[in-house]
DRENDREN-602497 format. One record per residue (C-alpha): x, y, z negated. Coordinates in steps of 0.2 Angstrom, whole numbers, padded with zeros to 4 digits, always signed. Example, Ala and Ser with C-alpha at 12.3 -4.5 7.8 and 13.67 -1.06 7.14 Angstrom:
// DRENDREN-602497
+0062-0022-0039 +0068-0005-0036 
// end
This chain:
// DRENDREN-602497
-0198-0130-0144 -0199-0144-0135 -0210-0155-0124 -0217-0164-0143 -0219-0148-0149 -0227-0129-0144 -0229-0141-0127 -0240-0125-0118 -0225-0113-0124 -0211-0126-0118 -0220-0129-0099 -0224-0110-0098 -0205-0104-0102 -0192-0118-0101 -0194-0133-0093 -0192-0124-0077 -0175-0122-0083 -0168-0138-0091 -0161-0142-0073 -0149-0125-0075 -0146-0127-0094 -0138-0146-0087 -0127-0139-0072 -0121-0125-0084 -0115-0138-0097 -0106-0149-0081 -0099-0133-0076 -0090-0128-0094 -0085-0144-0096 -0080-0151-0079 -0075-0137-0068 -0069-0124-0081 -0057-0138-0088 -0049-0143-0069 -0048-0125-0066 -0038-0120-0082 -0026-0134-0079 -0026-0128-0061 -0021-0110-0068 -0006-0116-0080 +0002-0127-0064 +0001-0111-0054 +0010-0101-0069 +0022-0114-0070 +0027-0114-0049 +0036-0098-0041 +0019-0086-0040 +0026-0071-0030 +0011-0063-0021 +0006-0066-0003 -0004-0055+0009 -0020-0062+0016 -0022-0060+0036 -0040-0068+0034 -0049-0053+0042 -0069-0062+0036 -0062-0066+0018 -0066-0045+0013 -0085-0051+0022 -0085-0065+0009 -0080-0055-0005 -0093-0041-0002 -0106-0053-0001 -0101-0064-0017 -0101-0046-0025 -0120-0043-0022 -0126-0060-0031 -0116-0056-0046 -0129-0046-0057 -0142-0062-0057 -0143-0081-0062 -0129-0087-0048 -0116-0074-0057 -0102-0077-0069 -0103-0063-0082 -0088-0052-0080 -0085-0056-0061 -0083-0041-0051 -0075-0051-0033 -0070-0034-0026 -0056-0033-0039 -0047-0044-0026 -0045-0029-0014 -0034-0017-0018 -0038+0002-0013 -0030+0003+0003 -0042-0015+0008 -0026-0026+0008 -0030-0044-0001 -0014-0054-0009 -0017-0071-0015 -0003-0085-0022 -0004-0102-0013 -0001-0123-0020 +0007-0133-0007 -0007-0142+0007 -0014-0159-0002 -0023-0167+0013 -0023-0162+0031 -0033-0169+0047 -0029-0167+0064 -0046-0162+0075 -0052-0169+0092 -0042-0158+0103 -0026-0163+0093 -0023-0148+0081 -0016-0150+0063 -0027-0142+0050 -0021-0143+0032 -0031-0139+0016 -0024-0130+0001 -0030-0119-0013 -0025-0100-0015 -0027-0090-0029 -0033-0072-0027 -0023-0060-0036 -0038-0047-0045 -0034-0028-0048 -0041-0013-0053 -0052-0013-0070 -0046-0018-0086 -0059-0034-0088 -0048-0042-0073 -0035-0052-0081 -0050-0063-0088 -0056-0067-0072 -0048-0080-0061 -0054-0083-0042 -0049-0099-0032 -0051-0101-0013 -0050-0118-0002 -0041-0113+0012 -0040-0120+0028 -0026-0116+0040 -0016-0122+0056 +0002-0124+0049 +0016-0113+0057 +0034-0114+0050 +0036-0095+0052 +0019-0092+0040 +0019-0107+0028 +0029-0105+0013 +0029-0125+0010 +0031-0129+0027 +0045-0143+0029 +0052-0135+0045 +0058-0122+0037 +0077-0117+0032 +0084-0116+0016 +0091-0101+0022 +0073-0095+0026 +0067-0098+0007 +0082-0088-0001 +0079-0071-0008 +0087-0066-0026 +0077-0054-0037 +0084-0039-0048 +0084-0050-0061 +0094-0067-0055 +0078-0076-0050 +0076-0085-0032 +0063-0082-0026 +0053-0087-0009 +0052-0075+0004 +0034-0065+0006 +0022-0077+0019 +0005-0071+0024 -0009-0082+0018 -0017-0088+0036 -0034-0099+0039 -0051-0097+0033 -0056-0096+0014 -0071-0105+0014 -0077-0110-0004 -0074-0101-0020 -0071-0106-0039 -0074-0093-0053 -0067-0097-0070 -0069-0083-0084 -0055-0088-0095 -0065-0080-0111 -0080-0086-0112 -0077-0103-0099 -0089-0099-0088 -0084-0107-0070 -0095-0108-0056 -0093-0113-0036 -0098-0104-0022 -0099-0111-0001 -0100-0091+0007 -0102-0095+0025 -0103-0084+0042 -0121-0083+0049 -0123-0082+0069 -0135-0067+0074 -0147-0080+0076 -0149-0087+0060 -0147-0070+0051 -0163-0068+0039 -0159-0051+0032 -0158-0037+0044 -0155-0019+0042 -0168-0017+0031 -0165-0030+0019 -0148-0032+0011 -0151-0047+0002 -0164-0061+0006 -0165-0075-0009 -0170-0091+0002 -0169-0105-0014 -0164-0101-0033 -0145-0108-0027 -0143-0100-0010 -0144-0080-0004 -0141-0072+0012 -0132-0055+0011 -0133-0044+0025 -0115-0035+0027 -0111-0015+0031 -0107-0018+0049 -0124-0027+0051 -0116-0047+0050 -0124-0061+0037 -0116-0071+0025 -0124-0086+0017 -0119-0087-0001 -0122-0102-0009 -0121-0111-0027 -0115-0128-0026 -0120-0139-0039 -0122-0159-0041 -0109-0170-0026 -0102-0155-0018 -0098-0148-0033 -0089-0166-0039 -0081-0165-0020 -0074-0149-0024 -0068-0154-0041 -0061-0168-0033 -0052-0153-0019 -0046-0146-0034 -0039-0160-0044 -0028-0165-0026 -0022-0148-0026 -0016-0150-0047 -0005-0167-0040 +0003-0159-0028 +0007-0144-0040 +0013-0158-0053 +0024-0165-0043 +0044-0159-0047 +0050-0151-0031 +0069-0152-0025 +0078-0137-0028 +0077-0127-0011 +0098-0123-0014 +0111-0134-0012 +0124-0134-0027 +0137-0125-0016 +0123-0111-0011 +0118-0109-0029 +0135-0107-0036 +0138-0092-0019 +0121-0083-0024 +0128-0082-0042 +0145-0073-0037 +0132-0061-0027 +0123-0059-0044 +0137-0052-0052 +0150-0058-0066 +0143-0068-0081 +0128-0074-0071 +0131-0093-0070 +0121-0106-0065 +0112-0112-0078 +0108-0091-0084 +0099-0089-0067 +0081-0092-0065 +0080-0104-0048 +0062-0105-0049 
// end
């Protein structure tokens, strides 16, 4: 079937199409390769959990739910495995690649979380990233230079330093979706409506304004805009993400001098030495 050929059957079923059919082939083979090597960077780095403070980003996450059983879903995506049952979020963090300071002379800095998924078995092939903005504080930032060394020490059961649990500050503002079975990957802008420019309404949960962009109406009456980002923004976001893989590449000092190290492995106990112990 083809434009050549069954041309009647071709205009009436597929060429509407061929558009979708072309992003989905950018997306396995652009953004489901950066996010895979995005994954293995954040395996590599220290990946104890973090709890999220972002009070929208549950908003975000309900909203992303209700577009997942149509064309801007990615099969086996449920994003409300990210909350755990008593409505607390944990997410692991890279380091800040690129920062900005704003007109009244803040400091925002831009990193990428990843979401930590719960609940169902079909979980642990799903993998969620978020571009998180945030003001840096040296008492919530796990990579914040100001912070001690003595800060960063904490020793788990099994000899492995570890960095001190930080709440995940900022606003989560886009999304990336990579099933890691079948590479589907998609991008998602979910996005705060004012009353004013909510569509939906009590009576209306979900309001499907193009084939790309869907406005959700929340329990507690509030909007989101959930949007599938496809052609620049999606390279921009690819480009987002491939910052964040440098700074994750990059081979970070150890955060213990030699003469801490070697204390921390008396504490440990006899026979731990330093090159037995994890220093993560």
């Amino acid at each position: 079937m083809g434009p050549e050929k069954n041309r009647e059957l071709f205009e009436s079923v597929a060429e509407s199409r061929i558009d979708s059919l072309t992003q989905e082939f950018v997306r396995r083979n652009l953004l489901a390769a950066t996010l895979k090597e995005l994954s293995d960077f954040f395996a590599e780095k220290d990946n104890t959990p973090h709890p999220v403070t972002e009070p929208t980003l549950l908003g975000r996450l309900w909203g992303l739910a209700q577009v997942q059983r149509g064309h801007m879903g990615v099969a086996g995506f449920e994003p409300l495995d990210a909350v755990r049952y008593d409505g607390a979020i944990f997410a692991k963090s890279a380091p800040y690649h690129d920062e900005f300071t704003t007109q009244d002379g803040n400091i925002i800095r831009t990193r990428i979380i990843s979401l930590n998924m719960f609940e169902d078995e079909y979980s642990d092939d799903i993998e969620i990233f978020g571009i998180n903005l945030y003001q840096p504080d040296a008492n919530t930032d796990e990579f914040d230079e100001h912070r001690t060394e003595q800060d960063l020490v904490i020793v788990s059961g099994g000899g492995k330093i570890l960095d001190k649990e930080c709440p995940v500050i900022g606003e989560t503002v886009a999304f990336a979706v990579r099933n890691k079975k079948t590479q589907d990957a998609k991008l998602y802008k979910v996005r705060y409506l004012e009353p004013t420019e909510s569509v939906g309404g009590l009576g209306r949960k979900i309001e499907h304004q193009t084939e790309t962009k869907t406005t959700v109406t929340l329990p507690d009456a509030s909007s989101v805009e959930v949007e599938l980002l496809n052609g620049q923004l999606q390279q921009q976001v690819v480009e987002e993400l491939e910052a964040a893989i440098r700074k994750l590449s990059q081979k970070e000092q150890d955060n213990l001098s030699s003469e801490e190290k070697h204390a921390v492995s008396e504490i440990i106990g006899v026979g731990a030495t330093q090159d037995t112990i994890d220093w993560a």
